[in-house]
MIBA-413401 format. One record per atom (N, C-alpha, C): residue number from 1; residue in three letters; atom name; z, x, y negated. Coordinates in steps of 0.2 Angstrom, whole numbers, plus 5000, padded with zeros to 4 digits. Example, Ala and Ser with C-alpha at 12.3 -4.5 7.8 and 13.67 -1.06 7.14 Angstrom:
<rs>
seq=1&type=ALA&atom=N&c3=5039&c1=5066&c2=5028
seq=1&type=ALA&atom=CA&c3=5039&c1=5062&c2=5022
seq=1&type=ALA&atom=C&c3=5039&c1=5066&c2=5016
seq=2&type=SER&atom=N&c3=5035&c1=5064&c2=5011
seq=2&type=SER&atom=CA&c3=5036&c1=5068&c2=5005
seq=2&type=SER&atom=C&c3=5039&c1=5064&c2=5000
</rs>
This chain:
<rs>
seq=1&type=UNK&atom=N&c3=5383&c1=5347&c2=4121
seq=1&type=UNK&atom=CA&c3=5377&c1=5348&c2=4118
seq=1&type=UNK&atom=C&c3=5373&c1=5354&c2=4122
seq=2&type=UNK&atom=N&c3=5375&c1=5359&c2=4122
seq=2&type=UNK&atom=CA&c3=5372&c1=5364&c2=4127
seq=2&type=UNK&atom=C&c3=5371&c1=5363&c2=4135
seq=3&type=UNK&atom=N&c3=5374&c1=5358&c2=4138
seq=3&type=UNK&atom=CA&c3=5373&c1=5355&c2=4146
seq=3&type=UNK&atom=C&c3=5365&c1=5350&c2=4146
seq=4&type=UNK&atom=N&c3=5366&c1=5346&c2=4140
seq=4&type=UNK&atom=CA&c3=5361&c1=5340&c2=4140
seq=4&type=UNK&atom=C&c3=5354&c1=5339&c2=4133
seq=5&type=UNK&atom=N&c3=5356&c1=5344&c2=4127
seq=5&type=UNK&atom=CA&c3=5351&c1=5345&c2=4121
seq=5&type=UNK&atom=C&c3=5345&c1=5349&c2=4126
seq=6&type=UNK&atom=N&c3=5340&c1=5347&c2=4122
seq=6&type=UNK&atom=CA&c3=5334&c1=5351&c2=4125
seq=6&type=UNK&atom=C&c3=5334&c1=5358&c2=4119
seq=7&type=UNK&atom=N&c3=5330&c1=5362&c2=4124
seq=7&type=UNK&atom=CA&c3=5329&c1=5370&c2=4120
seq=7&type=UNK&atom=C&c3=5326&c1=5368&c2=4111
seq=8&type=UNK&atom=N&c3=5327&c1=5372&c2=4109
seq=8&type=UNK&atom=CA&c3=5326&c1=5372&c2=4099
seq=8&type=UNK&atom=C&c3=5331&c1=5368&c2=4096
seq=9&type=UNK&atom=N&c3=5337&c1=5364&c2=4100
seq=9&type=UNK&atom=CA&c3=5341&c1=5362&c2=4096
seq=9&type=UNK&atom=C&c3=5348&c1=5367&c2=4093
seq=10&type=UNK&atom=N&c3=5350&c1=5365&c2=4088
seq=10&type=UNK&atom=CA&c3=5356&c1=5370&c2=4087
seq=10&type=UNK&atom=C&c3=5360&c1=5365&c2=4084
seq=11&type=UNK&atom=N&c3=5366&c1=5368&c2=4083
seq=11&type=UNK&atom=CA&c3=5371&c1=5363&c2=4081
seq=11&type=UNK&atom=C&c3=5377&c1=5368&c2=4078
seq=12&type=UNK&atom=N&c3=5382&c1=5365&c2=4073
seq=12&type=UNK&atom=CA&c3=5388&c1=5370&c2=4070
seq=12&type=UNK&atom=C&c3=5392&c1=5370&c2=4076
seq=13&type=UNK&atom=N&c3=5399&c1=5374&c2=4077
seq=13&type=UNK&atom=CA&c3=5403&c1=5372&c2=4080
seq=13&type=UNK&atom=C&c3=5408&c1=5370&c2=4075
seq=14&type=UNK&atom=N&c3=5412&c1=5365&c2=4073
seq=14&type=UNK&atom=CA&c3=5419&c1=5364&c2=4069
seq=14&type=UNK&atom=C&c3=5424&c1=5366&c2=4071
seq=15&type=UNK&atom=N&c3=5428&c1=5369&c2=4065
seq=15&type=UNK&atom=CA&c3=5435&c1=5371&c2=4066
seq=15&type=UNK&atom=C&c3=5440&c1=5367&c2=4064
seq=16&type=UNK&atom=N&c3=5438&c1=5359&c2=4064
seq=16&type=UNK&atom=CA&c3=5440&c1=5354&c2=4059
seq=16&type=UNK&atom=C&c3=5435&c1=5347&c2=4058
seq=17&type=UNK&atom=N&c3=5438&c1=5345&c2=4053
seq=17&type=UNK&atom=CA&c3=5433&c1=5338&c2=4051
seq=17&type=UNK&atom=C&c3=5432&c1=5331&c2=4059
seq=18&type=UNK&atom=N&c3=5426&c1=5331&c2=4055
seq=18&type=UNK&atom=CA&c3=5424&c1=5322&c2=4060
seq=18&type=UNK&atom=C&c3=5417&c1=5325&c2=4064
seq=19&type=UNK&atom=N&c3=5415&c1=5330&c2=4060
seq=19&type=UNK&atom=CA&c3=5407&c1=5328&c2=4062
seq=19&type=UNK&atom=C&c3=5404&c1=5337&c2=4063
seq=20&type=UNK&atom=N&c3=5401&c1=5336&c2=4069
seq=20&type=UNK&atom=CA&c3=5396&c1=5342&c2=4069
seq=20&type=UNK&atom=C&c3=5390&c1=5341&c2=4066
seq=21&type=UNK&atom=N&c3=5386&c1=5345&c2=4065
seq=21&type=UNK&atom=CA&c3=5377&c1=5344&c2=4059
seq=21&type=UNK&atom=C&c3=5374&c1=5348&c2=4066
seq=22&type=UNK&atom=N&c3=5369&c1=5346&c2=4067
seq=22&type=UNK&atom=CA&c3=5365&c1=5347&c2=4073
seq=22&type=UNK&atom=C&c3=5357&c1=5346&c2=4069
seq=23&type=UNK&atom=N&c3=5353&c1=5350&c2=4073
seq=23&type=UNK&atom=CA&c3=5345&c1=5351&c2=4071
seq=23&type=UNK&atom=C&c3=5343&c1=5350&c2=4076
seq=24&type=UNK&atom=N&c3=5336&c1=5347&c2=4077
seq=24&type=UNK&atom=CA&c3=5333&c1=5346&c2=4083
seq=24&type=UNK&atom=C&c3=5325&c1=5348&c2=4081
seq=25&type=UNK&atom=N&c3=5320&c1=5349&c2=4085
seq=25&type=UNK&atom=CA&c3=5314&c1=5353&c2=4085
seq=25&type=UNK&atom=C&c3=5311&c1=5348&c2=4078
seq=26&type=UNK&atom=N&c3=5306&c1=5351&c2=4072
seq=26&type=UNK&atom=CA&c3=5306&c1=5351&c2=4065
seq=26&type=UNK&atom=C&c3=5299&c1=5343&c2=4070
seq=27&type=UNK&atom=N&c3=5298&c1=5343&c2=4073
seq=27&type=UNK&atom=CA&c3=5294&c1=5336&c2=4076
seq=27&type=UNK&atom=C&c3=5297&c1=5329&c2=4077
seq=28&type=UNK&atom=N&c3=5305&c1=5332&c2=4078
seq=28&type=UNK&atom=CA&c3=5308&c1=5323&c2=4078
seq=28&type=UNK&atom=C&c3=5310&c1=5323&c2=4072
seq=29&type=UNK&atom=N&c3=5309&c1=5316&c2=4069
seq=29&type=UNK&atom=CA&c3=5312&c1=5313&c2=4062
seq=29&type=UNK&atom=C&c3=5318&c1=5309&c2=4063
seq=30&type=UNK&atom=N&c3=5323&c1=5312&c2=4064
seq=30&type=UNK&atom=CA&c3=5331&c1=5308&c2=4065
seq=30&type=UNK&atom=C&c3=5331&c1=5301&c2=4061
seq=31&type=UNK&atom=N&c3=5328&c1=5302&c2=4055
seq=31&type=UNK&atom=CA&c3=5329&c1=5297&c2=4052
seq=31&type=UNK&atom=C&c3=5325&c1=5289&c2=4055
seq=32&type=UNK&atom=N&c3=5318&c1=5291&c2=4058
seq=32&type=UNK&atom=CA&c3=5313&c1=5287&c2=4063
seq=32&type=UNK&atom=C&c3=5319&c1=5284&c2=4070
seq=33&type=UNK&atom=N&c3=5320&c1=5292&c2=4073
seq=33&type=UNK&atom=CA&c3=5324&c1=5290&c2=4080
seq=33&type=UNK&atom=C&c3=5328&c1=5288&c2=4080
seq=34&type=UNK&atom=N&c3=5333&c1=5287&c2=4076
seq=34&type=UNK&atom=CA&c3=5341&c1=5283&c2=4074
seq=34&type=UNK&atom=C&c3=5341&c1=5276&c2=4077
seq=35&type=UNK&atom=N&c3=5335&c1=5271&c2=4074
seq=35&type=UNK&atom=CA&c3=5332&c1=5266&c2=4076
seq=35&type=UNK&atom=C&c3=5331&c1=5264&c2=4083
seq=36&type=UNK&atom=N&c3=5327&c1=5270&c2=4087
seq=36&type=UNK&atom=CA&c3=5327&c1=5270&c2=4093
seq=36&type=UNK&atom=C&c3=5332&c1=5268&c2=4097
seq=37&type=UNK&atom=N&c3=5338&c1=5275&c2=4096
seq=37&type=UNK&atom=CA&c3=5343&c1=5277&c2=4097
seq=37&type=UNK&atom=C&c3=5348&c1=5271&c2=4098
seq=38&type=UNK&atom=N&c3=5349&c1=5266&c2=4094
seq=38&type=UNK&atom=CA&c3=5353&c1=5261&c2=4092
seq=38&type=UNK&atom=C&c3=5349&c1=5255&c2=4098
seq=39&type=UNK&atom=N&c3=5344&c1=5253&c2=4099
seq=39&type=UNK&atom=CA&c3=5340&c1=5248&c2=4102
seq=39&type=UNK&atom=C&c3=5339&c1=5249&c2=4108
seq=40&type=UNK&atom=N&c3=5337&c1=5257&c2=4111
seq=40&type=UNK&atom=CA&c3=5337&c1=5257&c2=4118
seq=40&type=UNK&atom=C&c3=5345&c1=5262&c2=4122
seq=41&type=UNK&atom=N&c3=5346&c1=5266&c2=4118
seq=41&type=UNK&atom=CA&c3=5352&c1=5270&c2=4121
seq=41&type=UNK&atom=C&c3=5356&c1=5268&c2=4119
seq=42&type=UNK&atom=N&c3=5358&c1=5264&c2=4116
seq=42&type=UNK&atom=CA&c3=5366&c1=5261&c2=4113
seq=42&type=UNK&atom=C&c3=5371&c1=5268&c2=4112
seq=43&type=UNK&atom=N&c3=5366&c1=5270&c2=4105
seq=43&type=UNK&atom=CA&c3=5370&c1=5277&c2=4104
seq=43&type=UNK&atom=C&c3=5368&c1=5278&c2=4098
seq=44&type=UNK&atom=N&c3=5372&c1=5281&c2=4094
seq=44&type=UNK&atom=CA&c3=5368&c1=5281&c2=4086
seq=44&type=UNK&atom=C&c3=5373&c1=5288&c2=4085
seq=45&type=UNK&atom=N&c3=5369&c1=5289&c2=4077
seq=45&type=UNK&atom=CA&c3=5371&c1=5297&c2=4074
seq=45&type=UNK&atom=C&c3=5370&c1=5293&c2=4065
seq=46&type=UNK&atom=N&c3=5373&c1=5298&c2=4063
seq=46&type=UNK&atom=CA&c3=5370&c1=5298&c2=4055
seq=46&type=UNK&atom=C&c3=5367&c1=5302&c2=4053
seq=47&type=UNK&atom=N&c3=5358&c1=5302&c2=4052
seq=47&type=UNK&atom=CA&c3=5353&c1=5305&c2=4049
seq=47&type=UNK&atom=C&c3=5356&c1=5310&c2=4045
seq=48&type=UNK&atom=N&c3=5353&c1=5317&c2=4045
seq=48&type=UNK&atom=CA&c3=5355&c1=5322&c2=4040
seq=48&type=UNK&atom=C&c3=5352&c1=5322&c2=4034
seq=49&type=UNK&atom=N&c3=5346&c1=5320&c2=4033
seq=49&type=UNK&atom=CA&c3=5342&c1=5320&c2=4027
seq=49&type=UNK&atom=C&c3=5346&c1=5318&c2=4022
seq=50&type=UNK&atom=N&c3=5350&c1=5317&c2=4022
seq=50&type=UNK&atom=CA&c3=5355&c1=5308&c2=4017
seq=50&type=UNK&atom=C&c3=5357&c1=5315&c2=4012
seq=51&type=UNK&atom=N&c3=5360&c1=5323&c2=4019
seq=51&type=UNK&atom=CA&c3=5364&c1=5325&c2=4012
seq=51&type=UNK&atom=C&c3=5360&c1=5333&c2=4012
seq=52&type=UNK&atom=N&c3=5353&c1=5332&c2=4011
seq=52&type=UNK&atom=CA&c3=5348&c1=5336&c2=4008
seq=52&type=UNK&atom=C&c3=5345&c1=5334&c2=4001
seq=53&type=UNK&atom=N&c3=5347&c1=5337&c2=3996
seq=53&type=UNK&atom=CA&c3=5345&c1=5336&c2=3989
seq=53&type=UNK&atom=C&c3=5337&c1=5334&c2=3987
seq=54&type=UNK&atom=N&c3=5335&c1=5337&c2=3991
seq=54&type=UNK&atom=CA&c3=5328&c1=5341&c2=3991
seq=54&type=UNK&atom=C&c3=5324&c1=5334&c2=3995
seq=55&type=UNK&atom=N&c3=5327&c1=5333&c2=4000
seq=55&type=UNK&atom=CA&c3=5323&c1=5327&c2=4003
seq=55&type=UNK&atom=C&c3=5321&c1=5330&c2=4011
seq=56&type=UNK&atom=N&c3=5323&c1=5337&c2=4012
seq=56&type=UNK&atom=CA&c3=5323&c1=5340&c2=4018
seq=56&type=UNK&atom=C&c3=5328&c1=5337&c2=4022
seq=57&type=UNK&atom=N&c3=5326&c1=5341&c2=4028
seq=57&type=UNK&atom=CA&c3=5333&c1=5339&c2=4033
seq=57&type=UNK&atom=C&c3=5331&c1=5332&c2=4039
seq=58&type=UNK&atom=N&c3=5324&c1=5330&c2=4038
seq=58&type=UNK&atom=CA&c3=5322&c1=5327&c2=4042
seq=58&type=UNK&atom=C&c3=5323&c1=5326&c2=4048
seq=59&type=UNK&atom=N&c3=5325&c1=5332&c2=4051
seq=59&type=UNK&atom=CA&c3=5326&c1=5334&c2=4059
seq=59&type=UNK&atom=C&c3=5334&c1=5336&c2=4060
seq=60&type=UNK&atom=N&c3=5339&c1=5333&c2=4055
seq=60&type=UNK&atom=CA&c3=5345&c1=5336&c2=4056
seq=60&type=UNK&atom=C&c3=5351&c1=5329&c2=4059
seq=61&type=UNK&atom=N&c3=5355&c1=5330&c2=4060
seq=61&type=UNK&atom=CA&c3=5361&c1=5325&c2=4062
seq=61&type=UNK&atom=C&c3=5367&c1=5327&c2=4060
seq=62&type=UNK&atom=N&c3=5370&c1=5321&c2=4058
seq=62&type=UNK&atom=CA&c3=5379&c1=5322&c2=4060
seq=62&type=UNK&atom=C&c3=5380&c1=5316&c2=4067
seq=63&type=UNK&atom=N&c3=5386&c1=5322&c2=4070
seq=63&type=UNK&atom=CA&c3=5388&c1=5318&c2=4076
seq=63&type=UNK&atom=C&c3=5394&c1=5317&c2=4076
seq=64&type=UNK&atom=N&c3=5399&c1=5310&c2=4076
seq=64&type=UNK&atom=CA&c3=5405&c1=5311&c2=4074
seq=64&type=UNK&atom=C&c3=5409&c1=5311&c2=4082
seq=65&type=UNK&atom=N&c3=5414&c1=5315&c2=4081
seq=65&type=UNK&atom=CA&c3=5420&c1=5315&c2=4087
seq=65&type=UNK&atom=C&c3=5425&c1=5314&c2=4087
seq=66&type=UNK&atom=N&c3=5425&c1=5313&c2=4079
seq=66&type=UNK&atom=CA&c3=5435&c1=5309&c2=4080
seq=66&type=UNK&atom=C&c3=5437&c1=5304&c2=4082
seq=67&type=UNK&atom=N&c3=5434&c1=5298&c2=4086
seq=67&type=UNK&atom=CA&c3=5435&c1=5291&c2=4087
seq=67&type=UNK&atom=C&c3=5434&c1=5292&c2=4094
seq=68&type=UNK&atom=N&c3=5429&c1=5292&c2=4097
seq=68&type=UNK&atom=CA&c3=5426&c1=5292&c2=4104
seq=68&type=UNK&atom=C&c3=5428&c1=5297&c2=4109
seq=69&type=UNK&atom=N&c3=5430&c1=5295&c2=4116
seq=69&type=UNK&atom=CA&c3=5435&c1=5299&c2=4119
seq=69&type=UNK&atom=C&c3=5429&c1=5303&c2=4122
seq=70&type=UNK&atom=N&c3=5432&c1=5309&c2=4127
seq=70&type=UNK&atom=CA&c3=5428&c1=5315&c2=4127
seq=70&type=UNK&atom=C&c3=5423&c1=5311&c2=4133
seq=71&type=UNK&atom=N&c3=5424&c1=5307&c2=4137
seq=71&type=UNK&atom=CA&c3=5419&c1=5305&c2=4143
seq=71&type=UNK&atom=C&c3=5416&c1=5298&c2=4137
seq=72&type=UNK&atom=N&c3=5414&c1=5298&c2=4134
seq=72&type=UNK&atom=CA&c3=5410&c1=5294&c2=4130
seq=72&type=UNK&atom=C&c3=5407&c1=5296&c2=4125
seq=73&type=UNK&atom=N&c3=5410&c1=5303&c2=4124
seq=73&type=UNK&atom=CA&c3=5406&c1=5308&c2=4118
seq=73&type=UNK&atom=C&c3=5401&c1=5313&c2=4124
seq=74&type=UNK&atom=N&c3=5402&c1=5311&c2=4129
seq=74&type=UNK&atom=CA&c3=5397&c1=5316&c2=4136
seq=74&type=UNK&atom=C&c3=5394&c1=5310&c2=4136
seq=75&type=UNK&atom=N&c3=5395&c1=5305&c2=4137
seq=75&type=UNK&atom=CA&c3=5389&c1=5299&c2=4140
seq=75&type=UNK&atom=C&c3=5381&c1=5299&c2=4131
seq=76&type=UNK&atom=N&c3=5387&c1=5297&c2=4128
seq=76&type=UNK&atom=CA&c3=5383&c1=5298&c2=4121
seq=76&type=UNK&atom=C&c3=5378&c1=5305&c2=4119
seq=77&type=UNK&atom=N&c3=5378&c1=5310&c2=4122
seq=77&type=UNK&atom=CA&c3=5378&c1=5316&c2=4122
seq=77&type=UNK&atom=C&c3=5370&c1=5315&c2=4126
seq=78&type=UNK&atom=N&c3=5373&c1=5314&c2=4131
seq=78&type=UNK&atom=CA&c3=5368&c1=5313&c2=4136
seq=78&type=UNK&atom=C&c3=5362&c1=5308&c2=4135
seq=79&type=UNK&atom=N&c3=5362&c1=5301&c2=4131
seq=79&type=UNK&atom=CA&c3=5358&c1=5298&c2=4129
seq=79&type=UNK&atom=C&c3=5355&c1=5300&c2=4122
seq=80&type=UNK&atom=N&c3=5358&c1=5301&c2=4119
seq=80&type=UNK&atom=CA&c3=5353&c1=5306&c2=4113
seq=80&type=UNK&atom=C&c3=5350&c1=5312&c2=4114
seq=81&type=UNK&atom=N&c3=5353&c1=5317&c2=4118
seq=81&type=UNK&atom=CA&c3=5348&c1=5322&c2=4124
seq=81&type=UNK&atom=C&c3=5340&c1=5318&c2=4126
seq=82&type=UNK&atom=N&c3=5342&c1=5312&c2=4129
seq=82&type=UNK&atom=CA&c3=5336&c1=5309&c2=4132
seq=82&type=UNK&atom=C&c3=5331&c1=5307&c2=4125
seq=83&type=UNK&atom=N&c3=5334&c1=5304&c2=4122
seq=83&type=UNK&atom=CA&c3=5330&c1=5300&c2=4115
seq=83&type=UNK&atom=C&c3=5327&c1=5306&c2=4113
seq=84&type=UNK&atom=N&c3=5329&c1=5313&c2=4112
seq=84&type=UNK&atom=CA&c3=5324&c1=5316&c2=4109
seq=84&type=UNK&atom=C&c3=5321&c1=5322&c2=4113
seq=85&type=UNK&atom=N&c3=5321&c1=5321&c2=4119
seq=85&type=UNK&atom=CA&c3=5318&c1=5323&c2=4124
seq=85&type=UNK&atom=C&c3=5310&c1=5318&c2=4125
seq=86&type=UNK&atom=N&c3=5311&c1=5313&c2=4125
seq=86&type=UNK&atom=CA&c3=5303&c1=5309&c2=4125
seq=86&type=UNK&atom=C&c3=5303&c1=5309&c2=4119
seq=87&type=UNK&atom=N&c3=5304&c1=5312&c2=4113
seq=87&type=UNK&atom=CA&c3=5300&c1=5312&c2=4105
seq=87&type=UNK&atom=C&c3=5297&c1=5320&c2=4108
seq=88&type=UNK&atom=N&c3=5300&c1=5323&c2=4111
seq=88&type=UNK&atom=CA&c3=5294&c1=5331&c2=4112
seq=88&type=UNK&atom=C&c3=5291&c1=5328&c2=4117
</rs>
């Protein structure tokens, strides 16, 4: 995430679990680019809005890592960098 995200994104670091929660600039709607995501980079995420009460969280992600080995968690990395590089 830090080699391939563009600047304004943050993310947690896990000491555990399946999944990092990532933010990206308040201009991308993950929930919008997921779509994208899946059609042209053959890479998806799980929208963060889903576990916002409130209905915020528009710009947020989980990215899971317990499946995907680490050279296909860097390919994937790399193509959702780009997806939301042309949404800014």
């Amino acid at each position: 995430l830090e080699t391939y995200f563009p600047e304004g994104c943050k993310w947690t670091t896990p000491i555990g679990g399946l999944f990092i929660f990532a933010w990206v600039p308040e201009k991308v709607n993950t929930k919008e680019l997921v779509y994208e995501c899946v059609k042209k980079y053959k890479v998806t995420y799980v929208p963060g809005q889903s576990f916002f009460v409130d209905g915020s969280g528009t710009n947020t992600m989980r990215l899971n890592f317990s499946y995907p080995s680490m050279d296909e968690i860097e390919e994937g990395i790399k193509r959702l960098a780009q997806a939301i590089k042309e949404k800014l």
